[in-house]
C-alpha positions in Angstrom: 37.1 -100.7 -21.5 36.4 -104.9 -21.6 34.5 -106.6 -18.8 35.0 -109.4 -17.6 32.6 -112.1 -17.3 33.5 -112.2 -13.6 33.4 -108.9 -13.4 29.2 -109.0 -14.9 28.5 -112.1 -12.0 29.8 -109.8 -9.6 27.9 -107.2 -10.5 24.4 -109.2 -11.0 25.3 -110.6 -7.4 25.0 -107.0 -6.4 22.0 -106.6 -8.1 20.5 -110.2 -7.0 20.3 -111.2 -10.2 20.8 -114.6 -11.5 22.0 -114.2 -15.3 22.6 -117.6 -17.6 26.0 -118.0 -19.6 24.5 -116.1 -22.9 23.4 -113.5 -21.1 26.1 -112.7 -19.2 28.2 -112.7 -22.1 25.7 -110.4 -23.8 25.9 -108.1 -20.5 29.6 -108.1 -20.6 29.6 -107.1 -24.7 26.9 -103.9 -24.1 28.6 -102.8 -20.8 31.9 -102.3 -22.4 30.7 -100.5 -24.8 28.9 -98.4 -22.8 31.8 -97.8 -21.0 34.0 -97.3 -23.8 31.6 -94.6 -25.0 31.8 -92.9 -21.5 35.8 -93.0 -22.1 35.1 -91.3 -25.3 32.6 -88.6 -23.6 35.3 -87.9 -21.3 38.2 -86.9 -24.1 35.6 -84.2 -25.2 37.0 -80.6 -24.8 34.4 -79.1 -22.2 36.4 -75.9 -21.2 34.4 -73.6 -23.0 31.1 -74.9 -21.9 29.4 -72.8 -18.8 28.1 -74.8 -16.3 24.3 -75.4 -15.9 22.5 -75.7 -12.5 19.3 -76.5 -14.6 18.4 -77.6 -18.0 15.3 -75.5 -18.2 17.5 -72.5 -16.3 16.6 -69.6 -18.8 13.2 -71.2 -20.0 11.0 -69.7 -17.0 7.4 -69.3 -18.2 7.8 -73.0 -20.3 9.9 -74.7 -17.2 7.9 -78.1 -16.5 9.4 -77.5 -12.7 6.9 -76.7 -10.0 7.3 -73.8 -7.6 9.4 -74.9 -4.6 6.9 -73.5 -1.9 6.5 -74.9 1.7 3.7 -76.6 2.8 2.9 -78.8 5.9 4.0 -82.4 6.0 2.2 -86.0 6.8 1.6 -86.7 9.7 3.4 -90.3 10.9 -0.4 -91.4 11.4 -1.3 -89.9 8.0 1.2 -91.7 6.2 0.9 -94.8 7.6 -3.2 -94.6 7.8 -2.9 -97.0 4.3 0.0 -99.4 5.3 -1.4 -102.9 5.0 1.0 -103.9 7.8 2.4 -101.1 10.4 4.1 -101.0 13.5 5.6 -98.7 16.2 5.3 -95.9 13.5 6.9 -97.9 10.6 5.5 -100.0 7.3 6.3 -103.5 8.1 7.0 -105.4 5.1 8.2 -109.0 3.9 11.9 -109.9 3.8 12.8 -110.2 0.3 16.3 -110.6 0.0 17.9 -114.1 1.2 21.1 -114.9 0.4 
């Protein structure tokens, strides 16, 4: 699948980025093939293949995943007690997206 260069700019609009001509030319060259790679992915024959709910499903023991055991939350005044700027229970923070 080809990209467009309009298609990149709209894309790096999203992403408030500002890209010059090179490298949106360069983006629009690596994202197509990416893409086309994904197309080729998809034409794989999967139907044999059991689905997995986890990678590490039958490792167990050697799992890097933690137990999934309840425990008591933060407090609002807990979580905020190192905000450098809060307010009516929230972080305040700059603006940083203008358009």
């Amino acid at each position: 699948m080809k990209l467009t260069e309009e298609q990149v700019r709209y894309v790096a609009g999203l992403a408030n980025l500002t890209l010059t001509g090179d490298e949106i030319q360069r983006y629009a060259h690596d994202l197509s093939e990416i893409l086309t790679h994904i197309e080729n992915l998809n034409t794989l024959d999967t139907s044999n293949v059991e689905p997995m709910a986890q990678v590490l499903f039958e490792a167990e023991d050697t799992a890097s995943l933690r137990a999934d055991v309840p425990h008591t939350c933060l407090s609002n005044a807990e979580a905020l007690a190192n905000a450098p700027v809060a307010g009516q229970g929230y972080f305040k923070v700059p603006k940083v997206i203008e358009r």
